[in-house]
N, C-alpha and C positions, 0 to 999 in steps of 0.2 A: 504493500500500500504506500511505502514511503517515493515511492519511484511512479507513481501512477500519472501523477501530472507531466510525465514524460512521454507519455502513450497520447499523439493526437486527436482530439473529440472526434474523428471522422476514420480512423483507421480500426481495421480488422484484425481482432487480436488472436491467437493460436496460444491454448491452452494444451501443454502436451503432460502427459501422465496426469489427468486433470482428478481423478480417483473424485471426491466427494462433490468436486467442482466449487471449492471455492473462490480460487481467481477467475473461474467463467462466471461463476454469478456475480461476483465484484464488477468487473468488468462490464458483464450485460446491466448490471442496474445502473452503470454509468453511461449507457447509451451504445455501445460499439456490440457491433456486430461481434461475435466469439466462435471458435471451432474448438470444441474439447473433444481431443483425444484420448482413449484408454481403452485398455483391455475388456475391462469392465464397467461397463456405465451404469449399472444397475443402482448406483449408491447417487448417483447425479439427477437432481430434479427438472423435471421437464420447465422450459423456459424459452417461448417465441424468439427470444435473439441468440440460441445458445444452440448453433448445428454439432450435433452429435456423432462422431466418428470412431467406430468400435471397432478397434485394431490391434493385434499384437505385435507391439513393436519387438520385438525380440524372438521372434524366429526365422529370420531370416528373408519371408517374404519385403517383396520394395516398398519404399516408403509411400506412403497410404495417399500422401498430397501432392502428389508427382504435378509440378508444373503451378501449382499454388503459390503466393506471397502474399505476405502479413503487413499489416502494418506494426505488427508487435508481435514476443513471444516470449510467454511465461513457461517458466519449469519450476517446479519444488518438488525437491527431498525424492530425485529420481536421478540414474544417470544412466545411461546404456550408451558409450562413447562409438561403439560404430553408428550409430544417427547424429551425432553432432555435424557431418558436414553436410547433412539433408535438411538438418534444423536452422544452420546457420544462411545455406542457401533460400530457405522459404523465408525471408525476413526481406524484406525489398530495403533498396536504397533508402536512408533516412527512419529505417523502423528501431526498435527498439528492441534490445535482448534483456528479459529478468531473468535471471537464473540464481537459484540457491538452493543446494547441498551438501550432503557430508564430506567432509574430508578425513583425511590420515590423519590419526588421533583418536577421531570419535570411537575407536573401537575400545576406549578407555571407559567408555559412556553405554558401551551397550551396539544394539544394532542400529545401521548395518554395520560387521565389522570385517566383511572381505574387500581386498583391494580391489577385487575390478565394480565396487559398490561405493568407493572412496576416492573423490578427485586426489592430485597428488598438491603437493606445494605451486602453488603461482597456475597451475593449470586450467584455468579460468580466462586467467591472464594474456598463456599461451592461447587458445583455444581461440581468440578472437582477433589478436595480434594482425598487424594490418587488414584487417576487414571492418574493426569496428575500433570507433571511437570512446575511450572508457570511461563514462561519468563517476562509477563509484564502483570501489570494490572494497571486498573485506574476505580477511579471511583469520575467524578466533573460536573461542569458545562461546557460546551463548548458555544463557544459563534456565531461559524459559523457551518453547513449556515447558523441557528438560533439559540438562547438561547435555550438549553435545559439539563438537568441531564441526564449523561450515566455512565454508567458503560462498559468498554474493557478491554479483556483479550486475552492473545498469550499464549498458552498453548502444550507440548507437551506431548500424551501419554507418557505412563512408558508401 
């Protein structure tokens, strides 16, 4: 929510692992059109501005929005790094990346604690490196809801 007045009033946001869909309904009661992605939709409330896209992203099939752009794109507390270069193409010129998850550490804290479920140090950072311009990043412990390591970034295409 801190990064929301970054998301233009007229642009199309992409909700990806949206599970209960709180950034889609954030987003839709703020006006913008939304796409929530997930395996499971079943826990996301039906909502006129909120297209539903019921996809596993983690078996290998292509990515579901082949030839799509956003005006923005939120993730939490999900990573599956072979989609990051389909996620970061689906973001049109001048869109906006949220992203925030666990990193190396949090396994101090509980799950997740496999590394290919853990960004590494600064990999955020990497991950966007000449493609997008970086308004804010962090990467510490948080201590609500729970103790855990993350790493967040607010990023605008270039």
């Amino acid at each position: 929510m801190q990064w929301a007045g970054l998301v233009p009033p007229d642009a199309t946001v992409l909700d990806l692992a949206t599970g209960a869909g709180r950034n889609a309904l954030f987003f839709a009661a703020r006006g913008h059109k939304v796409t929530a992605v997930d395996i499971d939709l079943s826990r996301l409330p039906d909502s006129e501005h909120v297209e539903r896209v019921q996809a596993d992203l983690e078996n290998g099939t292509l990515w579901p929005l082949a030839g799509r752009r956003f005006g923005a794109a939120t993730v939490t507390k999900y990573l599956h790094r072979p989609l990051m270069p389909d996620l970061l193409d689906a973001i049109e010129p001048g869109g906006v990346l949220l992203y925030e998850t666990f990193m190396d550490g949090n396994q101090c804290f509980g799950r997740p604690s496999r590394p290919e479920h853990l960004l590494n140090d600064g990999e955020l950072l990497d991950l966007v490196r000449g493609k997008f311009s970086v308004i804010a990043y962090e990467a510490r412990l948080i201590s609500e809801p729970t103790m855990a390591m993350v790493q967040r970034i607010a990023a605008r295409r270039l």
